[in-house]
N, C-alpha and C positions, 0 to 999 in steps of 0.2 A: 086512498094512499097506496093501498096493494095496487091498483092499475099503473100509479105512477112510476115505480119500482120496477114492474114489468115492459113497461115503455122506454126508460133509461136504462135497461140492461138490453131489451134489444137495440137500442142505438149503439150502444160500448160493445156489442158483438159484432155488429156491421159494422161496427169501426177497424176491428180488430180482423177479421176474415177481407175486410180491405185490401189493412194494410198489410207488408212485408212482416213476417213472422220472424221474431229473431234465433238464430242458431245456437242455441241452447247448448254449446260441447263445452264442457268445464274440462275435457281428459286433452289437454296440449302436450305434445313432444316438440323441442327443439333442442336444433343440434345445432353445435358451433364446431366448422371441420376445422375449424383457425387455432383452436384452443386445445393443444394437448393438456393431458390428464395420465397418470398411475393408475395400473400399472398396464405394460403392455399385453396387446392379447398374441401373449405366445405361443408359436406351435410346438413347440417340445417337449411342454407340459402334461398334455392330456393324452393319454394314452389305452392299450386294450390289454385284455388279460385271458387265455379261456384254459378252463383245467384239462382235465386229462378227456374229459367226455367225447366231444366233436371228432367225427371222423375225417381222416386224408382227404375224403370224396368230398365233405362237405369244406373244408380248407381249399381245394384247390377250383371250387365255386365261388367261394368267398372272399378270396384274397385279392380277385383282380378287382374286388371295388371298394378295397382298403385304400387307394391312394388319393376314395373322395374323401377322409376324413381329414387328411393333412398328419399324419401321427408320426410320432420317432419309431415306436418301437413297439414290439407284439411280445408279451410275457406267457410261456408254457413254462408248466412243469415235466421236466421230463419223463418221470412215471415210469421206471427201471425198476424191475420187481413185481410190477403190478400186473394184478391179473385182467382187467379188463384193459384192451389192446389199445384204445383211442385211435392215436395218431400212427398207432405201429414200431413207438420205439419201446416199449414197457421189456421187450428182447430185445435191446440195445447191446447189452452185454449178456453174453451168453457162455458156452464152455463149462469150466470150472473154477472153482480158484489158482491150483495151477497150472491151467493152462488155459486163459480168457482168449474169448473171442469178439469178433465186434463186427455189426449190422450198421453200416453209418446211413444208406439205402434211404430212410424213408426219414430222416434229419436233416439227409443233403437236400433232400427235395424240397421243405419246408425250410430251410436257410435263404436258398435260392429264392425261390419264388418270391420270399421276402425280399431278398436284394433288388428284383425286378419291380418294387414296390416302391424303391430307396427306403425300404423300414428294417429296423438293425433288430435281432431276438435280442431277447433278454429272458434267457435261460434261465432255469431255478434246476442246479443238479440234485435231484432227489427221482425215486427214495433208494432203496435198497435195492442192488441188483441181484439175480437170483445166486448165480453161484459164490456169493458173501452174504446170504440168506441162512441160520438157523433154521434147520429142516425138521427140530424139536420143539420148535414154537407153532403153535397151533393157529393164534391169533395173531394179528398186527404183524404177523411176519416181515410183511414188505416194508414199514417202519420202521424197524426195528436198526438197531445202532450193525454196522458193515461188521462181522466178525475177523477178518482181515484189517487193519487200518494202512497196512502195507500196499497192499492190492487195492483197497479204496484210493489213497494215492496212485498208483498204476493209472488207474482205471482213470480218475480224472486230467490226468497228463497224455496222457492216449485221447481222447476226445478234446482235450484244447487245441493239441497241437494239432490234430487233424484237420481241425476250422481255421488253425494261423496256417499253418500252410497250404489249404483250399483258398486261401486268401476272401475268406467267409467267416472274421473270427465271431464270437457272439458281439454287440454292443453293452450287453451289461454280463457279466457273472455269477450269478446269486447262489449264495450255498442253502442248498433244501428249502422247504416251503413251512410254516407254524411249527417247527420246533418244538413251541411252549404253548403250542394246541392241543387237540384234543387227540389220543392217541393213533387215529386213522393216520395223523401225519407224521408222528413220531412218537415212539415208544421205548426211546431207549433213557439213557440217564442224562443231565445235566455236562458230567464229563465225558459223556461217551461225546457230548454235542462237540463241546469243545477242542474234541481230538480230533474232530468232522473237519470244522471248521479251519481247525492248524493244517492238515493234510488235504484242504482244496486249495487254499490260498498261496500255499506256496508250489504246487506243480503248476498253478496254472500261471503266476509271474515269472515261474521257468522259462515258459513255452513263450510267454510274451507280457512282457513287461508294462506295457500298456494297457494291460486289461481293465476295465474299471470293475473290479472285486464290489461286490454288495451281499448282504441280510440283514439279520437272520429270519426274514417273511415274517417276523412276527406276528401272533394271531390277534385278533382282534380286541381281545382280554388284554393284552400286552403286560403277561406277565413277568417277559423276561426284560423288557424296556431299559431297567435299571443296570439289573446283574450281567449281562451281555455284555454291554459296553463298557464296563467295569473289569471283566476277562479280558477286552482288545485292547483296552488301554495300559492293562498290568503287562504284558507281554507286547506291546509296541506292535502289535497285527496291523497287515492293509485292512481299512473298508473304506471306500470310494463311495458306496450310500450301506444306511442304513434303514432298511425295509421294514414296513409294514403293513397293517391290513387295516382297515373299519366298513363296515356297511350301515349305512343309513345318511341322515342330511349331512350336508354341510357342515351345518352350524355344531351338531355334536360332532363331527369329525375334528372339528376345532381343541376338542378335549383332549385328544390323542396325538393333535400336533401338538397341543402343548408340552404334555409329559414327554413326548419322547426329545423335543427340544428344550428343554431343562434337564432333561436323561447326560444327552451330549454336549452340551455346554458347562458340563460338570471337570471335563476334561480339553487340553487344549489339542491334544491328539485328536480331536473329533473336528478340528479348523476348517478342515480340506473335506467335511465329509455330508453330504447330498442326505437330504429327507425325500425318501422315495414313498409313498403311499398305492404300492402292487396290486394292490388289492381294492374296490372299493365301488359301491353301485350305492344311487338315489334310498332304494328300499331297505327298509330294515330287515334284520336275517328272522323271518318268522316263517315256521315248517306249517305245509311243506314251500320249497325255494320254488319252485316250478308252480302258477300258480293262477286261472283267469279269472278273479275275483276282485284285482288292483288296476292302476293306471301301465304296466310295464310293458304292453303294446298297443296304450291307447294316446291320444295325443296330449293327453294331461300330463305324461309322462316326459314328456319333449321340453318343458317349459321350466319343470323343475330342474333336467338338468341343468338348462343355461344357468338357470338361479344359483344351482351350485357351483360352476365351474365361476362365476364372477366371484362369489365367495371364495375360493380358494387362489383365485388373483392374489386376491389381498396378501397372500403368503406365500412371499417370492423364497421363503426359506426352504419349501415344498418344489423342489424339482420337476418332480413328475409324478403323475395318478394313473394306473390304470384300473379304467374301467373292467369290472367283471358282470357280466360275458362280451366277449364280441360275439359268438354266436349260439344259441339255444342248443342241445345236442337234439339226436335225431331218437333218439330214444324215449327223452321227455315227454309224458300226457296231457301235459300241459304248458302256457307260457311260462319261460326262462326271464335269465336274466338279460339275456345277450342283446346286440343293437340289431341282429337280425337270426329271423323266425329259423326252427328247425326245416324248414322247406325252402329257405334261401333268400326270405324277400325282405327288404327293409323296413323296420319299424319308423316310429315316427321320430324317435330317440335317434337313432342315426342320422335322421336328416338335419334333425336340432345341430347336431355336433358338424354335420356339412356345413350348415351356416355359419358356424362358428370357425370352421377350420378353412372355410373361404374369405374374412375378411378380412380386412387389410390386419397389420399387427401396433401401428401406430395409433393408440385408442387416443378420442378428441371427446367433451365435453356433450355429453345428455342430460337436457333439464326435463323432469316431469311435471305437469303438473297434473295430480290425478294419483289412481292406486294402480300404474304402470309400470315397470321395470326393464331394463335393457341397459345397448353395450352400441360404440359407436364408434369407426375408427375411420382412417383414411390415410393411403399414398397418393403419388402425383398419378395415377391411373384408374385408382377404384376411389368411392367412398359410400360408406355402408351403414344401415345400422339397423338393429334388430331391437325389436318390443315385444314383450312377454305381457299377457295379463293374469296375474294372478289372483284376480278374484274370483269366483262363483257366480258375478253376474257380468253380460257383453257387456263394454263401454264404447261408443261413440268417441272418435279420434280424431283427432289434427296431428300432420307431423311436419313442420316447418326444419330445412336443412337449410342451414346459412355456410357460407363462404367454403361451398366446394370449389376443391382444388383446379377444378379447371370449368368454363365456361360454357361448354355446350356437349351432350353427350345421350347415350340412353337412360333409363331408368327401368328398371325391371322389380314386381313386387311379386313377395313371393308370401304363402300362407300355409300355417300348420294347424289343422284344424278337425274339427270330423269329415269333413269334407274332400279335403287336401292333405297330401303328403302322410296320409296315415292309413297303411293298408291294416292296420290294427284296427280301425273304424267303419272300414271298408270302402275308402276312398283311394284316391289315386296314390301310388306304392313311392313313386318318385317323384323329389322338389320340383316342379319346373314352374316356369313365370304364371301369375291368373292375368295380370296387366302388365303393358309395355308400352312406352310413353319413347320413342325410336326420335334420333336427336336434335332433342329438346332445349330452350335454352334452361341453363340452371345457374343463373347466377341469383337466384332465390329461389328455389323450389319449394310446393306446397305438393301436399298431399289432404286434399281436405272431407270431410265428412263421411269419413269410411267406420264400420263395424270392427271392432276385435273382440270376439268371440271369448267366452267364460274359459281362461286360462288355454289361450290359443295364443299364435305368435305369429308376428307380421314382420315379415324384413323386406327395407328398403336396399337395392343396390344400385348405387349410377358409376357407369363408367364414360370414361374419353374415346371412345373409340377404337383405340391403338391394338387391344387384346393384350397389353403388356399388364404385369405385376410384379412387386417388390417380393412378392409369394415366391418367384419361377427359381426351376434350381440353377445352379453355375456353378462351373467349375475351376476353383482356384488351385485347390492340391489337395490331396487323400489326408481325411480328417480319421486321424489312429483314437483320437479320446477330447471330451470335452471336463475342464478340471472346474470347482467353486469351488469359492472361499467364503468362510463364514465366520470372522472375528470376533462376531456379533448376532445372535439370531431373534427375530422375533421384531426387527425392523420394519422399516417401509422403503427400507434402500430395496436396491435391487439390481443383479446382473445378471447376462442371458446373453448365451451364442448358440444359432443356428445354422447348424454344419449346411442344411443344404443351399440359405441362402447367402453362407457369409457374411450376417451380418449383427455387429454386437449391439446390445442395448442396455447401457445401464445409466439407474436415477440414483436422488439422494430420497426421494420421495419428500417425506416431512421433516428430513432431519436435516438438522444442522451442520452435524457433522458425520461421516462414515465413510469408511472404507468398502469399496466395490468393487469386485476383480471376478475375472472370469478367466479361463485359459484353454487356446485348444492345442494338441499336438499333431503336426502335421507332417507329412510326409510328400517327398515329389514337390516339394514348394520351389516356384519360377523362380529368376533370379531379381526380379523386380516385381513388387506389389503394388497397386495404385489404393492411397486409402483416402475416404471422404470423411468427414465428420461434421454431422450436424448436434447444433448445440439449442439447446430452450429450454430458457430463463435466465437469470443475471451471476453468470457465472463467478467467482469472487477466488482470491485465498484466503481462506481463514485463517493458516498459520505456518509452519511450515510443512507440513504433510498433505497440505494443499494440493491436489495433481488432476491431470487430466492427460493422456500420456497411453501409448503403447511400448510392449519391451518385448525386442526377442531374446530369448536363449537357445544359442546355436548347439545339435547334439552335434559331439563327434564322436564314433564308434560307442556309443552308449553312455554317454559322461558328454555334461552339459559343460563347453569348454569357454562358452565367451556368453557375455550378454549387452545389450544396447537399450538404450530408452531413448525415445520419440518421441519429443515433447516441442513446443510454441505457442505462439501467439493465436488465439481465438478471434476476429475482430478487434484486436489491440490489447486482448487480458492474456500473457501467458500463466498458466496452472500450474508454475514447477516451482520449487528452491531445491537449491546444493544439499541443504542442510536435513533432509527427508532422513527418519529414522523408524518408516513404519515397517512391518514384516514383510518379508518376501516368501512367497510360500509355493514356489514352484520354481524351479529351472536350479540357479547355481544356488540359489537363497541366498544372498547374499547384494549389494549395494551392486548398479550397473557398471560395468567395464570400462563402458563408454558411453557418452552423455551426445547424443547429437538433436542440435538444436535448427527446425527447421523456418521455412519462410513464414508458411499458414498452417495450419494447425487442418482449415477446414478442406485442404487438398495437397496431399502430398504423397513424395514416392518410398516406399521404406526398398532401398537399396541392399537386396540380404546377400549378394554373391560378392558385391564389392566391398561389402563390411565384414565377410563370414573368417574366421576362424583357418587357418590351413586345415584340410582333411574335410571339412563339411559337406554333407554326403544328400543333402538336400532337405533336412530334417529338423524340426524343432518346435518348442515353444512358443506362441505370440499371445502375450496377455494386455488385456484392455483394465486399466486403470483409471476408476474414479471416485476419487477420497476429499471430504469437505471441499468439496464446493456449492455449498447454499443449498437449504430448502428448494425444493421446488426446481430443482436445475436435472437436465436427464441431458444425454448423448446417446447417439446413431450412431454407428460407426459400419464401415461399410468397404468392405479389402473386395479390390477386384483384381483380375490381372495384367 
């Protein structure tokens, strides 16, 4: 009997060494580029942050390869008072009290170089400068509440208006850094804050009225979350966003947009005002912060960002996040937090976020099956998509891409790994292609029986040849402030304008009904705009505040004097009635002027000189509007000149 057993098992292994061995990959990716999906992968959102540490030398290394991340904006604090020199403005203000003098020298330099980036600062004016410094305070001096509040005023009017008239203003504003931190950032009293806060807000809408005002940095503890917003609201204060900090995942971060978005929903004062989260990195805050014992320059570290930033997709109520550090200081004995090293060179984190700041912004439908994760998007030029693994052991891949946008092109695979793109591993420092498939037909593309490495990441990119992108910047007219509304937070709606491409995005996501508006204020605008609108899903009215519609409001001499709304036919559904009685919360506030109704909705000219106002000096409001129209329904919108 044992012989025969051994006779019939080697026949069934000569059968099987025969035949064709089957491919055994259970880990499938496919993508549908045909299928958009919530929410988009915006670039406005993610952003960097570094404190007072990093020196000028190491800034003016660093900046020229800020414009691979795709970001808005770079958060300092300015560090006035402080003893350790950083960036060189900590003598910003200098003199006495009275008789101040000012070092603008090594701010203008760092403004600039930013402009050469198109990345806007987003200033934090803190802390104390020396001569409004207590010369009897032993400790926390530099924290400490401005003994002048006159001259703190001065002082902040003096340096706005420096930047409005360099024609360099900041893009954001922020009064001081954790307030309601630990004493190193402030040490003075509740009201003394308060007095801070009333005397920047108003020199700096002095200087320029357009400013977007934001705080109070709150600290990570956010203990002033409540009581804050409870002072701006009692007293009718600007804040443009409301600031704050958290370090560690995602997912606990979620705890802190909560509160602070139940904070401000408490007041209808808070409609018009942005959840900025300034502060914030993958790791938790455990001493010391500097530190080569974790993933934060090794490629493990690359994978959990994406995982975070797709998490905070989900909360389009969240403006903007910047990352803390963009770069390690030079003085650290150890790994920082930053996206590159104190000696200059790219971690694997920063290239995670190239990939992300390179793909298209119109995100389309990723199915997994498997323990994979990722993000997948596409315009008429690129289509992309990126797979994270996050397990602890390789998987074996398949990644099938259906119905890109165009027929035949390259494909280029790129990998983050110990190998690749991780000089933290001691692999190659920058992204470039491992494989390239030069043009190919892709009206099915496979990618089949490839490795993804134990929480490594694989991104696919094909393009059409052209070297075009819906990415590239254009120039319609001088973007002064981007405004939100938020009637509602805690949604799946969503709106979003990017100044550098012009072009707006907003959905209803899952809801039924909502109100979506976005606004930017411009200046230097043509006398003719061309706008396009693409629309996907089955767009409806629900009732009457049913819209889908652009509206300007013309400034004249500083006073919003006429306004228009830009509304029609979609493929045969127009999105308007007469009878609309939602809010207006920018320009005249009030019901449009003038109602003009066009041929198609999805191509049209908005007419601003032939419609404008006597006196109109080139200036105004153009807001994109879209309120109940269907689950599942999103618009592109897209102003050229």
């Amino acid at each position: 009997m044992r012989k025969l057993f051994l006779a019939l098992g080697a026949i069934i292994l000569s059968y099987r060494l025969s035949a064709q061995l089957p491919r055994l990959i259970l880990n499938d990716v496919y993508v549908d580029f045909a299928v958009g999906i919530d929410h988009p992968l915006v670039k406005t959102k993610f952003n960097v942050y570094d404190p007072v540490g990093p020196t000028m030398e190491q800034f003016d290394k660093n900046v020229k390869i800020m414009n691979e991340l795709n970001i808005e904006t770079y958060r300092i604090e300015l560090g006035w008072g402080r003893e350790h020199p950083g960036f060189g403005y900590n003598k910003m203000i200098g003199g006495t009290a009275s008789h101040l003098t000012y070092d603008f020298k090594p701010l203008d330099h760092m403004v600039t170089e930013l402009k050469k980036q198109n990345v806007l600062m987003h200033g934090a004016y803190s802390y104390n400068p020396f001569p409004l410094q207590d010369t009897t305070i032993k400790k926390y001096r530099s924290s400490s509440a401005p003994t002048d509040m006159k001259k703190w005023n001065e002082i902040i009017k003096t340096v706005a208006k420096h930047y409005y008239d360099s024609g360099i203003p900041f893009g954001v504003d922020e009064i001081w850094n954790e307030a309601d931190g630990l004493y190193i950032f402030y040490s003075g009293t509740p009201d003394q804050f308060k007095d801070i806060y009333r005397n920047s807000v108003a020199p700096i809408l002095e200087v320029n009225p357009d400013a977007f005002i934001a705080g109070p940095a709150s600290a990570p503890e956010l203990v002033w979350h409540q009581s804050f917003p409870e002072f701006v609201a009692k007293e009718k204060l600007p804040m443009d966003g409301f600031t704050f900090h958290h370090y560690g995942s995602a997912e606990l971060g979620l705890n802190s947009i909560d509160k602070v978005a139940a904070s401000l929903d408490r007041f209808d004062h808070f409609k018009t005002t942005a959840m900025i989260l300034d502060e914030w990195h993958s790791a938790d805050l455990i001493e010391p912060w500097c530190r080569d014992d974790d993933v934060r320059s090794k490629y493990e570290g690359a994978q959990q960002l994406l995982h975070d930033f797709k998490i905070f997709l989900s909360r389009p109520e969240l403006t903007s996040i910047s990352w803390a550090w963009y770069m390690d200081p030079t003085m650290a004995k150890a790994t920082c937090m930053g996206l590159i090293s104190n000696d200059g060179h790219r971690k694997a984190v920063f290239n995670a976020w190239k990939i992300y700041g390179n793909m298209p912004v119109d995100r389309k439908q990723i199915k997994m099956i498997g323990p994979l994760d990722g993000l997948a998007s596409a315009d008429q030029h690129k289509a992309s998509a990126v797979i994270w693994n996050p397990d602890p052991y390789q998987r074996r891949i398949d990644v099938h891409l259906n119905n890109i946008p165009f027929n035949k092109g390259n494909v280029k695979i790129y990998r983050i790994d110990k190998q690749h793109a991780s000089w933290g591993d001691g692999g190659e420092e920058n992204l470039i292609p491992v494989e390239e498939f030069k043009n190919v037909d892709l009206t099915s593309w496979k990618y089949l029986d490839h490795i993804i490495p134990a929480h490594g990441i694989l991104y696919v990119e094909a393009d059409d040849l052209s070297a075009k992108s819906e990415l590239d910047v254009v120039d319609v007219a001088k973007v002064l402030k981007v405004n939100h509304y938020y009637p509602k937070r805690a949604t799946s709606s969503y709106a979003d304008f990017d100044r550098k491409t012009w072009i707006a995005r907003l959905g209803m996501g899952n809801e039924l009904t909502a109100d979506q508006e976005v606004g930017v204020v411009a200046n230097q605008l043509p006398d003719v705009i061309n706008a396009t609108i693409v629309v996907e899903g089955n767009i409806k009215n629900a009732d009457n505040n049913s819209l889908l519609a652009l509206r300007v409001d013309f400034d004249v001499n500083g006073k919003y004097a006429k306004s228009i709304l830009f509304h029609g036919p979609y493929n045969g559904t127009d999105i308007f009635s007469p009878g609309r009685n939602s809010n207006i919360p920018w320009g005249t506030k009030k019901n449009a002027d003038q109602v003009i109704k066009v041929t198609d909705l999805s191509n049209f000219k908005l007419k601003l000189k032939e419609n404008a106002p006597q006196g109109w000096n080139g200036k105004a409001h153009i807001s994109f509007v879209m309120e109940n129209t269907g689950a599942g329904t999103r618009a592109k919108i897209t102003l050229r000149k």
